[in-house]
C-alpha positions as CSV (number, residue, x, y, z in Angstrom):
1,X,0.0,0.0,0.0
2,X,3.1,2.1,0.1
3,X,2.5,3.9,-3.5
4,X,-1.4,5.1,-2.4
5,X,-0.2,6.0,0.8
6,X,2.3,8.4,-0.4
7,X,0.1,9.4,-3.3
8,X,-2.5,10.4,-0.6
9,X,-0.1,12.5,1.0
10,X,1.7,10.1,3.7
11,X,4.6,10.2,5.0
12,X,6.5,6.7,5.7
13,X,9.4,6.4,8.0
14,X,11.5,2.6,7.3
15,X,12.7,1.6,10.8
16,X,14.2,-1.5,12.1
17,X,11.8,-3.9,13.8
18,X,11.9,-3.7,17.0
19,X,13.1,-7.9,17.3
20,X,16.3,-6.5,15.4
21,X,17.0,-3.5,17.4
22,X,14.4,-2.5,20.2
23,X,16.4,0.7,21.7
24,X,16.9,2.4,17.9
25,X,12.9,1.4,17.3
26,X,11.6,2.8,21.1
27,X,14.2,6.0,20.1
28,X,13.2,6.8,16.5
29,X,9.5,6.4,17.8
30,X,10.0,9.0,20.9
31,X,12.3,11.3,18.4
32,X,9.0,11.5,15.6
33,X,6.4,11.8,18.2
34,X,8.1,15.0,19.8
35,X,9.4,16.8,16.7
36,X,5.8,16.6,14.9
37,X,4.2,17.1,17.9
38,X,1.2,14.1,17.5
39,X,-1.9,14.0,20.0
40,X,-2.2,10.8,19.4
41,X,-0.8,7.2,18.6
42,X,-3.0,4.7,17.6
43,X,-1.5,1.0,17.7
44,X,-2.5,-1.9,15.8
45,X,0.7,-4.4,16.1
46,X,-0.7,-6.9,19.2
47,X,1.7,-7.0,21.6
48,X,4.3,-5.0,19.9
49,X,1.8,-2.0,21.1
50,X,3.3,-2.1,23.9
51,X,7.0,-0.1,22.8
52,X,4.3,1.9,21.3
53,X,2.2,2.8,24.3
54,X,5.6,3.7,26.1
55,X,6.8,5.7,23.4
56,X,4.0,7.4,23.5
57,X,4.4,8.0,27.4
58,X,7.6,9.5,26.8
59,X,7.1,11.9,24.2
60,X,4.0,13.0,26.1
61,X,1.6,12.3,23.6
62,X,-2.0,12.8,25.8
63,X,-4.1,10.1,23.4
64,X,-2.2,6.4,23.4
65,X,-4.6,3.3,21.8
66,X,-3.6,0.0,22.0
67,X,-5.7,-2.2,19.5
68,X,-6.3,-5.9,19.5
69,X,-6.7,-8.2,16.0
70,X,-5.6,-11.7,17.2
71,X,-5.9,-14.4,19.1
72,X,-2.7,-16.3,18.2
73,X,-0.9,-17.6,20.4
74,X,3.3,-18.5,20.4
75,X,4.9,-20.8,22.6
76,X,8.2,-20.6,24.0
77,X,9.5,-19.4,27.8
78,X,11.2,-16.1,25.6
79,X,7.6,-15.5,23.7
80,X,6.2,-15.2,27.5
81,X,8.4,-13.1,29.1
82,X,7.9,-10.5,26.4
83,X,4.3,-10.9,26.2
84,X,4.3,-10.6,29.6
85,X,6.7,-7.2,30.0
86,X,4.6,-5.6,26.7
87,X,0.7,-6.4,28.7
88,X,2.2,-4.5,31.4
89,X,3.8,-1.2,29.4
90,X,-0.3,-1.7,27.9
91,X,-1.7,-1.8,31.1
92,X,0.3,1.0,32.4
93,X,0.8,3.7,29.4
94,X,-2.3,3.3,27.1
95,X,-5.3,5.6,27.3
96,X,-7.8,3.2,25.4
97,X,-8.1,-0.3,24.6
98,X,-9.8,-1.6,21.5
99,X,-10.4,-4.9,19.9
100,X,-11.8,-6.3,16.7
101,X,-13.0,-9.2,18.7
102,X,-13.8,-10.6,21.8
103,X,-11.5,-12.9,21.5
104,X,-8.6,-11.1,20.7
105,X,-9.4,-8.6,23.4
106,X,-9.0,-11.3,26.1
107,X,-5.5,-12.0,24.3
108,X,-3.8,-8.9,24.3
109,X,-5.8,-7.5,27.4
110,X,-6.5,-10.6,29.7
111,X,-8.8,-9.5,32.2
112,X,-8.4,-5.5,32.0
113,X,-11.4,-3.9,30.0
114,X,-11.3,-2.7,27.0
115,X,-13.9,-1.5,23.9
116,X,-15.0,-4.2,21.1
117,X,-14.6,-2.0,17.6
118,X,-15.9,-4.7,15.0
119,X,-14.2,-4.5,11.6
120,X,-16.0,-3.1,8.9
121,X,-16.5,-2.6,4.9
122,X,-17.9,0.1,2.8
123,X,-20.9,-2.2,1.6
124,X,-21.5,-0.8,-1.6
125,X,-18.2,-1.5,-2.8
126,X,-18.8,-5.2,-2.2
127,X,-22.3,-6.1,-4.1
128,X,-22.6,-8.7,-6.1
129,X,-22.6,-8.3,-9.9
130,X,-23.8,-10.4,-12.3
131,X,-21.8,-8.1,-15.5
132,X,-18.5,-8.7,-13.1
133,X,-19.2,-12.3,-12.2
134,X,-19.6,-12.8,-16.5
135,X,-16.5,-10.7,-17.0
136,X,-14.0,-12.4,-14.7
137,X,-15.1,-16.0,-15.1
138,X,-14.7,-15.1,-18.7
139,X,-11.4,-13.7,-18.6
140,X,-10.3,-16.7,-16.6
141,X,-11.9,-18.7,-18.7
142,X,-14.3,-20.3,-15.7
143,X,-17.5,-21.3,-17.9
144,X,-19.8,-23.3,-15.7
145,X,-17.5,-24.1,-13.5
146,X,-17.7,-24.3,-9.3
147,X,-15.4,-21.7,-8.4
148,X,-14.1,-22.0,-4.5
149,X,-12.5,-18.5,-3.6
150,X,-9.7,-17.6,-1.4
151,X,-8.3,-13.7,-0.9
152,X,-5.2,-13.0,2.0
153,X,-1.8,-12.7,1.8
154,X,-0.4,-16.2,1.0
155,X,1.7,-18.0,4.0
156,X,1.3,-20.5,6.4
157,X,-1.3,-18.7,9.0
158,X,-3.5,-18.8,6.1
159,X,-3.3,-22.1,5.4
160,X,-3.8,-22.4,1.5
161,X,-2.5,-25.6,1.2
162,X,-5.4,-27.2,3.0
163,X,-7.8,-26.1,0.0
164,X,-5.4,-27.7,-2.7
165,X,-5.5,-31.1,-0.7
166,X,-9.6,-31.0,-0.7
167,X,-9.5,-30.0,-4.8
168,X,-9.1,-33.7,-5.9
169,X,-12.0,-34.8,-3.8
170,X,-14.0,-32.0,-4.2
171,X,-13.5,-32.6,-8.5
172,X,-15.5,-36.2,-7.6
173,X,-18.6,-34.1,-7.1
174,X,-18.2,-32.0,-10.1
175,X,-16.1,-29.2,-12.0
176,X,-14.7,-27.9,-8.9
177,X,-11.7,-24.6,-9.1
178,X,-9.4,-22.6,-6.8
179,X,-9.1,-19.0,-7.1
180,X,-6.6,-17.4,-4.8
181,X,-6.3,-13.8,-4.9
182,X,-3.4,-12.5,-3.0
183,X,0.6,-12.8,-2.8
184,X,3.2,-13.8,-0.3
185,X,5.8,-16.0,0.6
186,X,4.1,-18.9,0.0
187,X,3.1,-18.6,-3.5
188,X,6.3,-20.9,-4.5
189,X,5.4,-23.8,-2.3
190,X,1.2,-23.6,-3.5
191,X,2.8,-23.5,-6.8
192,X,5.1,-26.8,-6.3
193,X,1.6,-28.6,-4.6
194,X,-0.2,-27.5,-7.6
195,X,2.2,-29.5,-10.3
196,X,2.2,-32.3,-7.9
197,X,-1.6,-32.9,-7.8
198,X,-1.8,-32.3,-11.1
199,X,-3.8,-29.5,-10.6
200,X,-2.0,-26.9,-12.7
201,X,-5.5,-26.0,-14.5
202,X,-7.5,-26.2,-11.6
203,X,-5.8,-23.5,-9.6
204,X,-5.1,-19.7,-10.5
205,X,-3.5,-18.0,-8.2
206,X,-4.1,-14.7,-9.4
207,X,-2.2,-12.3,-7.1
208,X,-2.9,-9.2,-6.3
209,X,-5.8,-7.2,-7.2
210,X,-7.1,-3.5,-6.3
211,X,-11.0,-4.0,-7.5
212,X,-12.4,-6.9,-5.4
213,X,-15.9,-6.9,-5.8
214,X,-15.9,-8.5,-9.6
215,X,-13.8,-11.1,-8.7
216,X,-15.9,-12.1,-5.5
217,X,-19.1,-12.2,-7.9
218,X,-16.9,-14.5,-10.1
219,X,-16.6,-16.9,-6.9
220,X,-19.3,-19.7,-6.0
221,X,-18.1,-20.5,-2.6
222,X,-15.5,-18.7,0.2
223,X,-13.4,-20.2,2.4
224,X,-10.9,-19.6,4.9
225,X,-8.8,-22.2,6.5
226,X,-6.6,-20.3,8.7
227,X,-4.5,-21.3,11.9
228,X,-6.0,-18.7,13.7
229,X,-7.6,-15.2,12.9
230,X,-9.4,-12.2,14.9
231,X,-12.2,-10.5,12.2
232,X,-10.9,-11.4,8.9
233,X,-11.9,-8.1,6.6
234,X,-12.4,-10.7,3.1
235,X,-15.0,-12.8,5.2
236,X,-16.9,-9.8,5.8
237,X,-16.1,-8.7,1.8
238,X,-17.0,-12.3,0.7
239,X,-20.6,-12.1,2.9
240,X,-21.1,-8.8,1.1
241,X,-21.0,-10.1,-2.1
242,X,-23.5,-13.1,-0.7
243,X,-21.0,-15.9,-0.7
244,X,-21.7,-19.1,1.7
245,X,-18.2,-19.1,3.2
246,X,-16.9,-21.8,4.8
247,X,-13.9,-21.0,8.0
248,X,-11.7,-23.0,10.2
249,X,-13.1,-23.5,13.5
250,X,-10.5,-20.7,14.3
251,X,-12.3,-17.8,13.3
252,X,-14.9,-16.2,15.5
253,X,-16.7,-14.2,13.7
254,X,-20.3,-16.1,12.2
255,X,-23.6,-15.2,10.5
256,X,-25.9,-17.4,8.7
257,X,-23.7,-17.8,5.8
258,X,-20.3,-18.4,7.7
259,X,-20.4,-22.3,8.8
260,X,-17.2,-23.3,10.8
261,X,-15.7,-26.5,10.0
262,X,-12.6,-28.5,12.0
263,X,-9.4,-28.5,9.8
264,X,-9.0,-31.6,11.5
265,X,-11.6,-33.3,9.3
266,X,-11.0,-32.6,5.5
267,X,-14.3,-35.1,4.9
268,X,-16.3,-32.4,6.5
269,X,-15.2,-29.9,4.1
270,X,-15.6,-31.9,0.8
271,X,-19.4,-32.8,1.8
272,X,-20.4,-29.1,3.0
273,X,-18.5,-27.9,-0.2
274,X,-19.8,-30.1,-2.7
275,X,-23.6,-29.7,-1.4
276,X,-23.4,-25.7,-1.2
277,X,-26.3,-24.4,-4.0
278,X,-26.6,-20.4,-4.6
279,X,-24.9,-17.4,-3.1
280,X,-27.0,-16.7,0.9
281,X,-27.4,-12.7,1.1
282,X,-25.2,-11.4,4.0
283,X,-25.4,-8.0,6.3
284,X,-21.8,-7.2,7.5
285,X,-21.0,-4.3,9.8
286,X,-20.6,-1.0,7.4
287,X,-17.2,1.1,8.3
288,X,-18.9,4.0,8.8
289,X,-20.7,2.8,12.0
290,X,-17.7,0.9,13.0
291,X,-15.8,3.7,12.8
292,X,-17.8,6.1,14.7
293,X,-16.5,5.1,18.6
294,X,-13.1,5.9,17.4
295,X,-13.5,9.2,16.0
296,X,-15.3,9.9,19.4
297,X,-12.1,8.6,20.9
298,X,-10.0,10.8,18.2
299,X,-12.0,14.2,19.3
300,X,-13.9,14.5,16.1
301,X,-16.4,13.5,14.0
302,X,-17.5,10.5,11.7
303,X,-17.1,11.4,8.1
């Protein structure tokens, strides 16, 4: 997102990560805060929020929000201690807590309280089409085909693989396809499965793309097998566009089209999947509301 950032006026700043040097990352964040004088910083990076909520602290920044958007969770005595030391530089230097989720609210906050702020989408750009479900499937040449649809950055959280190992049993029920729509470091290693269940024209992955709503219209089914996830903004997109979506019994968030199914049963998948008929309309929070406790937080008013 770097390019519309800065094309939108933004200034980005390319620091080290705080794992790779945490004094020069607590120091260049204390340094900006004070020469550009900010009211506010407003956190999104888990327990890394922390640095941020002490950084914060020192530059005497009056507004510090610490917000939650997962419930992952990392073994390992090292990953505890500093879990531990960041909850407390939370607990002690941030104004506001905020979470997507309850669940990740309990994981970056434990017991302390803190403000539920669901994800949302601007609805309208999500609707379904029928001219952009004829375009895409055209372009990718999908005809008549059952088109299961994936969209997040590709590597191992989100758990690709596991679609390409239902595909062969889901093409026993009928013309089944993979769309996946995103990039990442992954993309060699779902490229190597591909060729070795012969799946090569079964499976686009597409890569990136800036205008969603055609390709979800193109898509029959949704699904999301991740490892773990807070409020997963394509679910909501995918719902939009009226897609029965199908999730990992690691994501939270559910309406009447989302059905969660264990990753530790693949059968489960290939008979929901292969009896799924139509798209189920779908009412997902719109940003606008969503947004509105913030900017009351911020001072200001929703736009």
């Amino acid at each position: 997102y770097e390019a519309a950032l800065l094309d939108r006026g933004c200034q980005i700043f390319h620091w080290p990560k705080p794992g790779e040097n945490c004094g020069k990352y607590l120091k260049n964040l204390v340094n900006l805060m004070k020469k550009e004088e900010y009211c506010g910083v407003h956190a999104h990076n888990m327990f890394g929020c922390g640095l941020c909520m002490l950084a914060g602290r020192l530059a005497g920044v009056p507004l510090r929000i610490a917000h939650a958007h997962s419930e992952l969770r990392q073994g390992g005595f090292c990953r505890r201690v500093y879990e531990t030391a960041m909850a407390c530089l939370i607990r002690r230097f941030a104004t506001h807590r905020l979470a997507c989720s309850a669940e990740s609210g309990r994981r970056l906050f434990g017991v302390s309280q803190w403000r539920t702020v669901p994800n949302g989408i601007r609805r309208e750009d999500f609707v379904f089409t029928p001219a952009g479900r004829a375009r895409i499937r055209r372009e990718l040449g999908l005809n008549q085909a059952v088109v299961i649809g994936h969209a997040g950055h590709l590597n191992p959280v989100k758990n690709q693989k596991y679609l390409l190992e239902l595909l062969p049993k889901l093409r026993k029920y009928g013309d089944f396809r993979l769309l996946f729509l995103g990039d990442g470091p992954d993309r060699e290693m779902l490229s190597e499965r591909i060729l070795k269940l012969n799946l090569k024209e079964f499976v686009i992955l597409y890569g990136n793309v800036e205008e969603m709503a055609p390709f979800y219209s193109a898509m029959d089914i949704f699904c999301l097998p991740s490892l773990y996830e807070g409020m997963p903004l394509a679910l909501l997109e995918a719902r939009c566009s009226g897609l029965p979506c199908f999730v990992s019994e690691h994501i939270r968030y559910r309406d009447a089209g989302i059905k969660a199914l264990p990753l530790s049963d693949p059968d489960a998948w290939v008979a929901e999947l292969s009896a799924i008929e139509g798209r189920i309309p779908g009412q997902v929070p719109d940003i606008r509301e969503t947004l509105a406790p913030i900017y009351e937080i911020y001072g200001g008013n929703s736009p």
